[in-house]
N, C-alpha and C positions, 0 to 999 in steps of 0.2 A: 504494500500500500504506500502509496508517495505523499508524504505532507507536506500540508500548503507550505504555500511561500506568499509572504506577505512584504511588499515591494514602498518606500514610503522616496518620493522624490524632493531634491532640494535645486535649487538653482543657485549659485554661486553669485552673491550681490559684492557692490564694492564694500561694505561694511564688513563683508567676510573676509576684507585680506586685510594684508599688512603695505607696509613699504617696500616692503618687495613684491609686491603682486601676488603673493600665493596665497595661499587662505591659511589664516593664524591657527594655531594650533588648538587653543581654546573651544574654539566655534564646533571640531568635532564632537564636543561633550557635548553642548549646546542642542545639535543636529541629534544625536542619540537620544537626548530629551523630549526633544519635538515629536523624532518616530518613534520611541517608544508610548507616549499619549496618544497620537495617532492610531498606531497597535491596537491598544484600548479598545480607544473609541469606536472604531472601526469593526473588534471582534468581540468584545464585551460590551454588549449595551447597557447593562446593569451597573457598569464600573463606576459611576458616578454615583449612585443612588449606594454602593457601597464605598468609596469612600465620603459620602455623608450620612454612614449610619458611625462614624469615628474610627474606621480601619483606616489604621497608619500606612502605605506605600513608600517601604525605607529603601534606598540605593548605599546599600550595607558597600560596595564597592564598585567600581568605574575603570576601565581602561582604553587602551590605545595605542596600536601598532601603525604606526605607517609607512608605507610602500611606494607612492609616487606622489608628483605636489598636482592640486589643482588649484586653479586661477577667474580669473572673474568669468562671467555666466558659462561656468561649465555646468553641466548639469549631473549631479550627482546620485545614482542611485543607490538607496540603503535599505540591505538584506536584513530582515530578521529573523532570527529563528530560535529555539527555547533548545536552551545545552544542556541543563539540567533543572530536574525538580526533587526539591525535596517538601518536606511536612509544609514547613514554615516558609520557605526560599525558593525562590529560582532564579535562574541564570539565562541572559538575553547574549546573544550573538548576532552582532553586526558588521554585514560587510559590507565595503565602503567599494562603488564601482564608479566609472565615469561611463553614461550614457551615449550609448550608441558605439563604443568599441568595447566597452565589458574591461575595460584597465583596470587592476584594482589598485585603488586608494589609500587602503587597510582597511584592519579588523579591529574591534572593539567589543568590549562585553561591558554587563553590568549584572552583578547579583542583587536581586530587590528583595525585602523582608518583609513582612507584615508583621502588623503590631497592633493590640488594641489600643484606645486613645490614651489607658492610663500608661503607655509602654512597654504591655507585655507580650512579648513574640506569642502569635496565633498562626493556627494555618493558612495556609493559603485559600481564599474565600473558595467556593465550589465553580462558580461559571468561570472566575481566573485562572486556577487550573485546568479546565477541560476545556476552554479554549488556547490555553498553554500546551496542552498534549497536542495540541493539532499542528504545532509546529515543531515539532521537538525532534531533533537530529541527534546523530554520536557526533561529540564538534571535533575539528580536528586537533590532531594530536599535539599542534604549538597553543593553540587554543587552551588545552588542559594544562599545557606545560606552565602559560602565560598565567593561568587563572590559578593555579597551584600556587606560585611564586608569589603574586600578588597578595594572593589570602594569607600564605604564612607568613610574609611581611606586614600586612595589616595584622595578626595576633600576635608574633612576636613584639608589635610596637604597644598590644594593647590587653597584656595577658593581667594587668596590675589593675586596669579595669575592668576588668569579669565581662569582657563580651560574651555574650551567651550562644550557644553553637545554633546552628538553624540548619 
């Protein structure tokens, strides 16, 4: 069975670059932001009406690989797809392409949490996950490597604060 793929486009404005014409590096978090509420909104209609019953949406973590520079109105497409789930958390992959020759840009992830409003890791709401399964890949293996590195550098910097596992 082949799981969707869900495609979110950007266009390269001049606000997106720097002094040297390419697009700052910042804005890719930015762009992951935007397709991941898109995501949402798009596959979860309900997503709103739960996070205003007080379910927290935390970006417990964030990254970013890049591969090639893009520049003013290139048009940018951004792959999503779900790397992993657990109880409490899942994991988004995105991959960064330029429109109409498929160059890739880079990869980026983010691990999202959920949390009741008082702060306490809950699971994953029910329609988030099951429209999360519908995208859900084995990611690739720099992918895990990236994502591994990442997370144990977030808790070796924060094991004195009792992050709690999700």
């Amino acid at each position: 069975m082949k799981n969707d793929e869900f495609v979110f486009e950007k266009v390269v404005y001049l606000t997106d670059t720097n002094a040297e014409g390419n697009v700052y590096f910042a804005r890719f978090f930015e762009w992951q932001g935007m397709a991941r509420e898109e995501f949402l909104r798009q596959n979860v209609p309900n997503h709103m009406e739960i996070l205003g019953s007080g379910v927290r949406l935390i970006t417990a973590n964030a990254w970013m690989t890049y591969q090639s520079e893009c520049r003013l109105f290139d048009v940018v497409k951004i792959k999503i797809n779900t790397a992993s789930l657990k109880p409490a958390s899942l994991e988004l992959v995105f991959t960064f392409l330029k429109k109409g020759t498929d160059e890739p840009i880079g990869r980026g992830g983010e691990r999202l949490t959920f949390a009741s409003k008082e702060g306490h890791l809950i699971q994953i709401p029910k329609s988030i996950r099951e429209n999360a399964e519908r995208f859900l890949v084995s990611p690739a293996p720099e992918v895990v490597e990236l994502g591994l590195r990442n997370r144990n550098k977030i808790l070796q910097g924060s094991e004195s604060h009792g992050e709690p596992e999700s």
